[in-house]
N, C-alpha and C positions, 0 to 999 in steps of 0.2 A: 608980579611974576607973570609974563607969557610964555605959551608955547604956542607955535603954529608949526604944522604940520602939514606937505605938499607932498603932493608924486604920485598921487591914488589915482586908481583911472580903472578901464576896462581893460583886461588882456584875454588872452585865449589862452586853455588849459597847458600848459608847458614853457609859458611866455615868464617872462622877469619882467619886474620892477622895483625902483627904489624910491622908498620914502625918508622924506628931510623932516627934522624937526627943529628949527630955529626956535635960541632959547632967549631970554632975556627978564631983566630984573633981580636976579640973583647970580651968586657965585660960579657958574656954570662947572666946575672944574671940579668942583668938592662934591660933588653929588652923582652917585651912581643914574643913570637912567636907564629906562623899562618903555619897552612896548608891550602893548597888549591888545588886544582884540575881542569885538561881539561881535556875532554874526545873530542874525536875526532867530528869537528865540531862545537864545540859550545865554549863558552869564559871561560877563567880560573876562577871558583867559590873559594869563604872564604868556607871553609868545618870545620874547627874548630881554636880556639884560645886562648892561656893561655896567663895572665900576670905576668907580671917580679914578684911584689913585696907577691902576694900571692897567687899567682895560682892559680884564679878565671878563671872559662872557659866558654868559649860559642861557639854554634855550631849551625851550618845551620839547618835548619828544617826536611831537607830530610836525616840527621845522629843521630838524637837526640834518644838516648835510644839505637843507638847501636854501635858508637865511642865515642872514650873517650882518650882525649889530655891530657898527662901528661909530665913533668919536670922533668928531677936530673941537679940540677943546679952545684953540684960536679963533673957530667960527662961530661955537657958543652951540654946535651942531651936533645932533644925534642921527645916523641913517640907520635903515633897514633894508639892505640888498635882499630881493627876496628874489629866488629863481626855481624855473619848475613848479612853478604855481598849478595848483589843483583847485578842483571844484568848490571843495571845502575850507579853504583858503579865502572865499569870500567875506567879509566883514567888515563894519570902519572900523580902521585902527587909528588909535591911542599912544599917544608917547607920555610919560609921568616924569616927576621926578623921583628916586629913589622905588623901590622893592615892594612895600606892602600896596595892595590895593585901597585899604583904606585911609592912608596918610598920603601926604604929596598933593602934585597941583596936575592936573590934566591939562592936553590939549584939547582941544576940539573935537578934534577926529578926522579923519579922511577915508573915504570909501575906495575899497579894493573889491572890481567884482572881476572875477573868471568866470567866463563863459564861452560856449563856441556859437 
């Protein structure tokens, strides 16, 4: 199983970006995926989550209305449209397979800093 994950960068407080998570080695299609995030200090949070069979999503309260977790289950890809980025938004993020934080297979991670 990998995952890699791309699109992190620097933006400036109210900027967008998106993050890709190319998947491979497994079933990609059968399994819900989850982004999550740590920001330095503090524990890796659920930031958003799509299911396998109909790509119903759900998201943390402090993203709700301005990320948005999407699938192409043909490109084996997970995104994270994330727009209106705030301070605290900072963190590497994480793509998993599947819900729980402590089952499933990690990415790497990728850094997302806001700042002006």
């Amino acid at each position: 199983v990998q995952l890699v994950e791309s699109g992190g960068g620097l933006v400036q407080p109210g900027g967008s970006l998106r993050l890709s998570c190319s998947a491979s080695g497994f079933t990609f299609s059968s399994y819900p995926m989850t982004w999550y995030r740590q920001a330095p200090g503090k524990e890796r949070e659920l930031v958003a989550g799509i299911t396998s069979a109909d790509g119903r999503a759900n998201y943390a309260d402090s993203v709700k209305g301005r990320f948005t977790i999407s699938r192409d289950n043909a490109k084996n890809t997970v995104y994270l449209q994330m727009n209106n980025l705030k301070l605290e938004d900072t963190a590497v993020y994480y793509c998993k397979t599947g819900w729980g934080r402590n089952s499933g297979y990690w990415g790497q991670g990728t850094q997302v800093t806001v700042s002006s």
